[in-house]
C-alpha positions, 0 to 999 in steps of 0.5 A, a space after each residue: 806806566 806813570 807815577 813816580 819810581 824811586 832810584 835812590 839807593 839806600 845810604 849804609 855805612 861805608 857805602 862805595 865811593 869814588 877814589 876821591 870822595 869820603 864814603 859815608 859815615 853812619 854810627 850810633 849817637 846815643 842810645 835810648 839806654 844811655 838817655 835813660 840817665 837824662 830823666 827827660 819827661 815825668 818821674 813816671 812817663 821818662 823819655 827817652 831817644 836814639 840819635 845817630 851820626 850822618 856824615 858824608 858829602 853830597 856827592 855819594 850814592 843817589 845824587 844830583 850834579 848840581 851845575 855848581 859842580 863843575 862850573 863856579 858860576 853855575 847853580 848850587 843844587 839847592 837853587 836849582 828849580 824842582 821842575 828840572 828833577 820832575 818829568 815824563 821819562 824814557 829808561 834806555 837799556 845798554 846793559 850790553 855796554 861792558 864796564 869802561 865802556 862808551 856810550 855814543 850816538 848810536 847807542 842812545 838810537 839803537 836804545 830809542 828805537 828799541 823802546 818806541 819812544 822818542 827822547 822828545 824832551 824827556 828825561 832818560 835814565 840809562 841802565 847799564 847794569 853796572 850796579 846789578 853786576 857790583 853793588 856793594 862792591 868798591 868796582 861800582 865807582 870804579 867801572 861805569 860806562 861813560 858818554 861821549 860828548 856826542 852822545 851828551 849833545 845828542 840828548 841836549 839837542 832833543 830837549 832832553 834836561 836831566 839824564 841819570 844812571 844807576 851808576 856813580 856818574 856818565 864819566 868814565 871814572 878815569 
């Protein structure tokens, strides 16, 4: 299949978040009742609008770890090239993988033969069916699978430049 699949989840309101990140804050700024009271516009075309509130860090819900993250000389995401986000990839399935559990080399081998392609540079996203067994529930951030620093060289050493995870991260959240 080619074209471009979408993984991003929507951003709610108090969506789940890791213990030691602030969940997202989304409220209603102004109303188009309450502008009404701006006489934006002509007396006879008024304008009116509705805003809301977004506050929340760049670490909930879809998103990117940048090298900055964990490394004060790496690069922030923003600096980050589009290419490193963009390219053909592989879906490996371990949903047999259980919460809290380690992924490790011969997981990623199993997965790889199972799906007929090799990773070979691509990017592989990993199910582990951790957000089809929690989401929306606070045991989404709290029970992900996580890989070995085997498996994370194994990836690297077949060229592979980006994995991802329809969980909150590839760390054991402990």
């Amino acid at each position: 299949m080619q074209g471009v699949v979408d993984l991003s989840l929507v951003m709610t309101d108090n969506m789940p978040a890791h213990k030691l990140f602030q969940s997202p804050i989304i409220l209603p700024a102004r109303s188009h009742e309450q502008t009404k009271a701006f006489g934006l516009g002509l007396p006879e075309d008024r304008m009116t609008f509705a805003t809301t509130y977004l506050g929340m860090l760049d670490h909930v819900g879809t998103h990117v770890d940048a090298l900055y993250h964990t490394n004060p000389s790496g690069t922030s995401v923003d600096e980050m090239t589009l290419d490193m986000f963009f390219g053909k990839a592989v879906c490996f399935d371990l949903t047999h993988i259980p919460d809290l559990g380690v992924i490790d080399v011969e997981d990623f081998e199993a997965a790889e033969e199972k799906c007929g392609v090799a990773v070979d540079g691509h990017i592989v996203l990993l199910n582990t069916g951790l957000h089809e067994r929690h989401y929306p529930n606070p045991e989404v951030v709290q029970s992900n699978p996580g890989l070995t620093a085997e498996a994370t060289h194994w990836l690297a050493d077949r060229g592979s430049k980006a994995h991802g995870v329809e969980g909150p991260s590839t760390d054991v959240p402990s």
